[in-house]
C-alpha positions in Angstrom: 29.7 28.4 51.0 28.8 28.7 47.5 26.5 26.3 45.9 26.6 25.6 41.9 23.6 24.0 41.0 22.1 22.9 37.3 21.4 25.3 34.0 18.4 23.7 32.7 16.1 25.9 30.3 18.6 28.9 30.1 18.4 29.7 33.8 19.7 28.3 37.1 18.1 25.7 38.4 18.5 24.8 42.4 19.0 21.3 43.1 16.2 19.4 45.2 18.1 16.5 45.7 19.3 17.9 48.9 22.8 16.2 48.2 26.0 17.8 47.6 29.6 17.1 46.7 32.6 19.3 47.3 34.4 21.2 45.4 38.4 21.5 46.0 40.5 24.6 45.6 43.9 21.8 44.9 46.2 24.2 45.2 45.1 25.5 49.1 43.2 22.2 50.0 40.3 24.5 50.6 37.0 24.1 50.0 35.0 27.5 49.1 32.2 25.3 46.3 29.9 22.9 46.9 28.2 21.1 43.5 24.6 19.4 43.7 24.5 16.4 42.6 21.2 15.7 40.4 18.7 13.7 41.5 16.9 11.2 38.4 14.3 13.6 38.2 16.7 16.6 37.9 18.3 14.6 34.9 14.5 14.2 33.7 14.0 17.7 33.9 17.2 19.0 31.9 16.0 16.0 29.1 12.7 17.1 29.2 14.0 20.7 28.7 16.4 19.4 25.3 13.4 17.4 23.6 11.0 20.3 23.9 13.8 22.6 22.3 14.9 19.8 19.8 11.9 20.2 16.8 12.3 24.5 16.5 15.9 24.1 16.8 16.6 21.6 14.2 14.2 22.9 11.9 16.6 26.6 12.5 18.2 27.8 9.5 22.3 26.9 9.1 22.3 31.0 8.8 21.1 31.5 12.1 22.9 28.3 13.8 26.1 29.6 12.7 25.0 33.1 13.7 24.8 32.1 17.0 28.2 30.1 16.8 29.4 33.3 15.6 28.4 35.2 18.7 29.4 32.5 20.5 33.1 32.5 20.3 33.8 36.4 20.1 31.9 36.1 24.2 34.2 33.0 24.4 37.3 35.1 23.4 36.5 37.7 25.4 35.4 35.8 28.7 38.6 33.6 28.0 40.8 34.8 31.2 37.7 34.5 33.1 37.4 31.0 32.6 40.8 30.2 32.4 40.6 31.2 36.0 38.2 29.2 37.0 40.0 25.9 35.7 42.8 26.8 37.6 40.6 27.5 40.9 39.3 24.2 40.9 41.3 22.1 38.6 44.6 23.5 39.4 46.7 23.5 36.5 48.8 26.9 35.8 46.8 29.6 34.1 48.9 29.8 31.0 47.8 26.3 30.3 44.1 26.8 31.2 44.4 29.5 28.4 45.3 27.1 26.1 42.5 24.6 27.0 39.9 27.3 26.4 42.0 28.2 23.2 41.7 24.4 21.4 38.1 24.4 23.0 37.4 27.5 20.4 38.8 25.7 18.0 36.0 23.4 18.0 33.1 26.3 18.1 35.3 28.1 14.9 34.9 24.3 13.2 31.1 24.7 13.9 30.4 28.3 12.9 31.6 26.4 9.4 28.8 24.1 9.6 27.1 24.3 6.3 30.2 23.0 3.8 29.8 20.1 6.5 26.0 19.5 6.2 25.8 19.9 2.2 24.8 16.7 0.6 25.2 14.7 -2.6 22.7 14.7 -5.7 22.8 12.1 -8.4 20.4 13.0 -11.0 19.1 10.4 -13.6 20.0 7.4 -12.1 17.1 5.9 -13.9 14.4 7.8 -16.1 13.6 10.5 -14.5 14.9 9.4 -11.5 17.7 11.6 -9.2 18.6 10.3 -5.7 20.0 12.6 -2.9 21.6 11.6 0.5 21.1 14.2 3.4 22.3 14.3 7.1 20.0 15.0 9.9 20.7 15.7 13.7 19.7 12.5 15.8 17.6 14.1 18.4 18.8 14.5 22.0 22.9 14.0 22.7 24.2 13.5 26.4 27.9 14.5 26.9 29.7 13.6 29.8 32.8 15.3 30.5 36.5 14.4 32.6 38.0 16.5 35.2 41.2 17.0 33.6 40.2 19.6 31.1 36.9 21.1 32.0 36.2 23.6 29.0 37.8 22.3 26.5 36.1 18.6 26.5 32.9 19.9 26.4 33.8 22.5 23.7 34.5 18.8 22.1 31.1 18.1 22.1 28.5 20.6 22.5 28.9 23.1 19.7 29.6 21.0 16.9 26.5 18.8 18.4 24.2 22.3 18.2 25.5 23.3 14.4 24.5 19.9 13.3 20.5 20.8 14.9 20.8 18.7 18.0 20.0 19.7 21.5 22.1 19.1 24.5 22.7 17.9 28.2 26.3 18.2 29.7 27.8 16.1 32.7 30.6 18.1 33.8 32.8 16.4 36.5 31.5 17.3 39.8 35.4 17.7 40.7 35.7 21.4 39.0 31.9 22.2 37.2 31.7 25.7 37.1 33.8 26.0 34.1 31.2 24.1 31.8 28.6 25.9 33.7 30.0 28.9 32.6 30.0 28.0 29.0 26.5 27.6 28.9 25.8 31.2 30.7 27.8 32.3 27.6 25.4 30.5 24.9 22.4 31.7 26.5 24.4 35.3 26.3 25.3 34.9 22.9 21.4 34.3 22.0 21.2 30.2 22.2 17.1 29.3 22.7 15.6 27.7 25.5 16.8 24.4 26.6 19.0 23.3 23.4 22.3 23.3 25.7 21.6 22.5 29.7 23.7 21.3 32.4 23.2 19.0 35.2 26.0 18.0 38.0 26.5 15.0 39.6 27.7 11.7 39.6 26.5 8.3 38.9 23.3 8.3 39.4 23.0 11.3 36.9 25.2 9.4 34.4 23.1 6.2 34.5 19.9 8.0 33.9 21.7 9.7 30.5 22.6 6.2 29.6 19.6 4.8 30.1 17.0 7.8 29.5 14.5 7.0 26.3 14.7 10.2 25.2 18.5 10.2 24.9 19.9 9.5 21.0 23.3 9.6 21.5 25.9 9.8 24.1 29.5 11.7 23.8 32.0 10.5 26.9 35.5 11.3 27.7 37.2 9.6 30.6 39.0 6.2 32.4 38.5 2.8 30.4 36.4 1.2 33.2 34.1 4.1 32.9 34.0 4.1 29.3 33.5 0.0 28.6 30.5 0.6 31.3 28.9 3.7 29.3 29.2 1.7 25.5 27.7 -1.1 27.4 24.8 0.4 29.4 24.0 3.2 26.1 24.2 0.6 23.6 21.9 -1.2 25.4 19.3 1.1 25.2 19.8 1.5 21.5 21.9 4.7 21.6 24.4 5.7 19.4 27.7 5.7 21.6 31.6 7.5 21.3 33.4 6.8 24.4 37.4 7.7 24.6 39.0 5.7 27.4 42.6 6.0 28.7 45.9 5.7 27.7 49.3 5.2 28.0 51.3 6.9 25.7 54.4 5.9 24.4 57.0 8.1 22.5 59.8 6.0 21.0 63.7 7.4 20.6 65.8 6.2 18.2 69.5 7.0 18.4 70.0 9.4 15.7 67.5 11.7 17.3 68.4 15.4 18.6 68.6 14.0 22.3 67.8 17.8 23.7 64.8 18.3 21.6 63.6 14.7 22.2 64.1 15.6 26.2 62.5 19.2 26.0 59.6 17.3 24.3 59.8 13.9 26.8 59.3 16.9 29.9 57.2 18.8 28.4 54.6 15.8 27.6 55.2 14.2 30.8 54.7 17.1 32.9 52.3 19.5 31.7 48.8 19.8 33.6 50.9 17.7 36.5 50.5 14.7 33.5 46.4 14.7 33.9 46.4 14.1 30.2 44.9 11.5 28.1 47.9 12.7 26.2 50.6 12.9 28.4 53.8 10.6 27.1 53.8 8.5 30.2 56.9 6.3 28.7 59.7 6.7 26.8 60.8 4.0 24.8 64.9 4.5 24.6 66.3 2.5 21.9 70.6 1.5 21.9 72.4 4.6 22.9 69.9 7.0 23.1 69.2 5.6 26.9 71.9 6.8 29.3 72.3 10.5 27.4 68.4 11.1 27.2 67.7 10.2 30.9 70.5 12.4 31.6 68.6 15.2 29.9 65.3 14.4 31.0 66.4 14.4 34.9 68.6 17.9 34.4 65.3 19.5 32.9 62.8 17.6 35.3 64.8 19.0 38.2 64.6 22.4 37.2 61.0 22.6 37.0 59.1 25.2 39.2 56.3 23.8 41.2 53.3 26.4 42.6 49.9 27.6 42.5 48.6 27.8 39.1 47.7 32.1 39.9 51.5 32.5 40.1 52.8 33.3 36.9 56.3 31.8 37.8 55.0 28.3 38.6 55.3 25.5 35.6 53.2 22.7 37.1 50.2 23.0 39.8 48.5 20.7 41.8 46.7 17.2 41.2 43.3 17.5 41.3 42.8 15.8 45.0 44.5 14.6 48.2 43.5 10.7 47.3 44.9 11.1 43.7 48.0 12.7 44.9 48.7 9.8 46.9 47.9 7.3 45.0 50.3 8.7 42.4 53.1 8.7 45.0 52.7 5.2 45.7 53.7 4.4 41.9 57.5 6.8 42.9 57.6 5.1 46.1 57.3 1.6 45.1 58.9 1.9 42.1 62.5 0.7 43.5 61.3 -2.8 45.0 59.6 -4.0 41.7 63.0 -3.2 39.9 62.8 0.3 38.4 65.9 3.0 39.2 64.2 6.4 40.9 66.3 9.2 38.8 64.0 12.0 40.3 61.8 11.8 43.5 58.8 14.2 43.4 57.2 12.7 46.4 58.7 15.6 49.0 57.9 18.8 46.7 59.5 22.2 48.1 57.2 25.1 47.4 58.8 28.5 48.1 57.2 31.4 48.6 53.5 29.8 49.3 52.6 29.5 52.9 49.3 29.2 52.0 49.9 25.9 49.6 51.0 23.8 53.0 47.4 21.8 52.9 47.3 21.8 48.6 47.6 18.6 46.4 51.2 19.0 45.2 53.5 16.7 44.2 56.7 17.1 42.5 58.1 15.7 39.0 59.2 11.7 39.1 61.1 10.1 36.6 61.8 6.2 36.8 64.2 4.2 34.8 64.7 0.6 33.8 61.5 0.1 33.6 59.5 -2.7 32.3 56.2 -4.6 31.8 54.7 -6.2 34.7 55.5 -3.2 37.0 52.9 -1.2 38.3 54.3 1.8 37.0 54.2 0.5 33.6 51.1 -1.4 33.7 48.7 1.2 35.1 47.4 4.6 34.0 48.9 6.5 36.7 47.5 10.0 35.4 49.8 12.1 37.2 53.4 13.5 36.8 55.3 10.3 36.5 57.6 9.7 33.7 58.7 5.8 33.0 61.3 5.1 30.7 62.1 1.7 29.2 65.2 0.8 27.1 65.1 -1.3 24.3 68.0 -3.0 21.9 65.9 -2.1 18.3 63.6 -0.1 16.1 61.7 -3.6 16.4 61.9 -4.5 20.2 60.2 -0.9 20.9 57.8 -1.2 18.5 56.1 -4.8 19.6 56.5 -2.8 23.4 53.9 -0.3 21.9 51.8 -2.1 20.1 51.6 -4.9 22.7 50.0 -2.3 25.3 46.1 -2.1 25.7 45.8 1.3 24.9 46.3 2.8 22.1 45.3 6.4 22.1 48.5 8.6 21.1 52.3 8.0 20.4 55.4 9.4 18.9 58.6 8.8 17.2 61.5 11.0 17.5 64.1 10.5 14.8 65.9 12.0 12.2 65.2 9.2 9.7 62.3 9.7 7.6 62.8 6.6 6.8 62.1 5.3 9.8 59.5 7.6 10.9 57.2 6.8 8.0 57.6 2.9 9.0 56.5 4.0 12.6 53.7 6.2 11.4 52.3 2.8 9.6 52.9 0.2 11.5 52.4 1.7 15.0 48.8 0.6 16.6 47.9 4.1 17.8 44.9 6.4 16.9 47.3 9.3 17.2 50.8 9.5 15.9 53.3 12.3 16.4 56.8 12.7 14.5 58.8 14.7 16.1 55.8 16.3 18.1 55.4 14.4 21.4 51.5 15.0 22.3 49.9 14.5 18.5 46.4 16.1 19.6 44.8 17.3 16.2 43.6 20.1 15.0 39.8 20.8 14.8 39.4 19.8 11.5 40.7 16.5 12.0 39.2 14.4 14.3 40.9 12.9 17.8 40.7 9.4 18.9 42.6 6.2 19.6 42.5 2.5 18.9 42.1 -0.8 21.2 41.4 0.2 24.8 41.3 4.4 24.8 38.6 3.8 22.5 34.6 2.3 22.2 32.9 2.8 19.6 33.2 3.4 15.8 33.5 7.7 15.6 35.7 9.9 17.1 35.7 13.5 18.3 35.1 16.7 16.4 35.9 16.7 13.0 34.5 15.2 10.2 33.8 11.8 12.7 32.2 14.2 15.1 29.7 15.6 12.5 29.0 12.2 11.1 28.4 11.3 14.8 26.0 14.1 15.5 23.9 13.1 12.6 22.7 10.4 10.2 22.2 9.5 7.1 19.0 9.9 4.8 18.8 8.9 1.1 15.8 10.0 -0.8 14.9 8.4 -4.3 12.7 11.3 -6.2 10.4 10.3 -9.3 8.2 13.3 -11.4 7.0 11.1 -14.1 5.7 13.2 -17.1 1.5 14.2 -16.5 1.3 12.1 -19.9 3.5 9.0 -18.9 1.3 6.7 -16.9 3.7 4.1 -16.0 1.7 0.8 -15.6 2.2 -1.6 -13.1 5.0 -3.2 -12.7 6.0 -6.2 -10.2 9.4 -6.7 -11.0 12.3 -5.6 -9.2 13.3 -2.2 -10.1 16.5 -1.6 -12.4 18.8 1.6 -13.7 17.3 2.4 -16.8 
């Protein structure tokens, strides 16, 4: 069986813990992978391996950083099928949409290679005689990301490049569930001409995350994941005085209003709700139906759920794969199959999926498309992140009703409003307590120049991802106060404070 171990110092590194988790194919319920799980010492080793790197690399010219970025994505573009393929190996989800992970991932490095407008600074000259002041940013030192299951290239493409354009150096967590994408990605930067040490990898689980969190030599700490996870990673990294972006769960809400186009707004409800088997921090996991919209949109969300093809993710005809492992599939289930004695109306049943044509899926993680109705607060299905392909809809009377149902919820991560009432949708887009707002676009995930985040629960800390938040989190602020008196001007002393003139 094969082993992945750790990338420290631009080679492989073989584990010496001795302790190993496996790795699932989801799709067979096989296992071919085993991960090692990093030891303290191993996590020593790949932060040992960053600081050494850090001074050279941040003192490297934005010209040669962005070379390398440069490099970077063409082996990234052309490698992109192969790691596509991994994600659906061990992840599970269809290929076409591992294609698009990697694709929004490269969004991120094509951000970075466009480093220097980011990094220019601000000059004020004469701010007193003969006095200009200038503000610069600098990398931090160190940065630990630590990466979820659910998309394992594209979260760390989050991170790590737009952490090494800034001048830091890097140590990546992958999930131990499906690591050899990530581990991939940084075969590819040492490829594409990366140095020594400035981007490693360890696997493992927590023991590896709680020596990031609480290593000295750690600055700053990136983390993508549940909200348990994340409150426990703000709380232990802050602690230790690091600088700390953690993105939590969610559970994300897309509002109909009756004078939406009912067939787009169910195209979009299915297509949210389903994709990646809903392992999304962006999935719409409710849909708020407000007046008549209700009957005729669960109408059109059950026709189209029904229809949907479930497989392998290396079939081309399949629309959804697996779940990522036996437990998770189950656990999912029990939200479909306990759905009915809390209250809620079972439209679809996914628990019994039919897979034609794949013998060899018998023993795989699948589970079919669910899609509950009448549901409300205080049932599980509602009240928990269920992360899996389980849509809940909840009627409402008014614009108002659905609104405090949102903004009530604890998470706050993404949300849309379907509608045809600009009106209405530019109310929503203001008074809705999301970080991430779509109008008429059901999973509002922005582009690389903006920056992606939530509010309340699906976020800790003060910066989000990529973007401008992500450069400003990468770095920090210097302001320098320059004085070349004239040879002839001796200046005296003076005690007093010092003013503008």
């Amino acid at each position: 069986m094969k082993t992945l171990g750790h990338w420290i110092g631009n080679k492989p590194h073989e584990s010496a813990s001795g302790t190993v988790g496996p790795v699932w194919n989801p799709a067979t319920g096989a296992q071919h992978t085993q991960v090692a799980l990093a030891s303290v010492d191993e996590v020593d080793a790949a932060v040992a391996a960053a600081k050494a790197a850090y001074r050279e690399w941040s003192q490297t010219s934005l010209a040669r950083r962005t070379a390398f970025l440069f490099r970077y994505r063409a082996l990234l573009d052309a490698h992109r099928d192969e790691i596509a393929a991994l994600i659906t190996a061990e992840h599970g989800k269809v290929h076409a949409d591992a294609l698009g992970e990697v694709a929004r991932g490269m969004e991120i490095v094509e951000l970075a290679c466009g480093i220097p407008e980011k990094l220019k600074g601000e000059l004020s000259t004469e701010v007193s005689t003969r006095v200009d002041v200038s503000s610069i940013r600098q990398p931090v030192g160190v940065v630990a990301g630590i990466s979820p299951f659910n998309f394992p290239a594209m979260v760390p493409m989050w991170m790590f490049p737009l952490a090494l354009a800034c001048g830091n150096t890097f140590v990546l967590k992958p999930s131990e569930k499906d690591p050899s994408a990530a581990y991939r990605l940084a075969e590819l930067a040492a490829e594409a001409g990366l140095p020594e040490g400035v981007l490693n990898v360890v696997n493992g689980d927590k023991v590896a995350v709680d020596r990031l969190l609480s290593h000295p030599d750690v600055a700053a700490v990136s983390f993508v994941g549940s909200t348990p996870i994340a409150r426990h990673v703000q709380a232990e990294a802050t602690a230790a005085g690091k600088r700390v972006q953690a993105l939590g769960g969610a559970k994300n809400h897309m509002l109909v209003l009756p004078d939406a186009d009912l067939d787009h707004a169910a195209d979009n409800a299915v297509s949210a709700a389903y994709g990646s088997a809903g392992e999304r921090c962006m999935a719409v996991s409710v849909v708020v139906a407000v007046g008549a919209a209700g009957d005729a949109l669960v109408a059109r969300i059950a026709e189209r759920a029904r229809a949907l093809r479930i497989g392998p993710g290396t079939d081309p005809a399949s629309e959804m794969g697996p779940l990522i492992t036996r437990e998770h599939r189950d656990k999912v289930a029990s939200y479909v199959t306990g759905a009915a004695a809390q209250g809620a109306e079972v439209v679809v049943d996914g628990t019994g999926p039919v897979l034609e044509g794949h013998p060899e899926c018998a023993d795989g993680f699948f589970l079919g498309v669910s899609l509950l109705d009448k549901v409300t607060p205080g049932m599980a299905a509602y009240d928990d992140e269920i992360f899996g392909p389980v849509l809940s809809v909840v009627r409402a009377e008014t614009y108002d009703e659905a609104l405090a149902l949102i903004n009530s919820s604890k998470w706050g991560n993404g949300t849309a409003v379907f509608t045809r009432d600009g009106g209405a949708a530019r109310r929503f887009q203001l008074e809705v307590e999301a970080g991430m707002v779509g109008v008429n676009v059901p999973i509002p995930v922005p582009v690389g120049y903006h920056s992606f985040g939530g509010w309340k629960q699906s976020l800790f800390g003060d910066l989000h991802v990529y973007g401008n938040d992500g450069v400003q989190f990468y770095t920090r602020g210097k302001v320098i106060t320059t004085r070349w008196p004239d040879p002839e001007d001796s200046g005296g002393v003076n005690l007093g404070f010092p003013s503008n003139h």
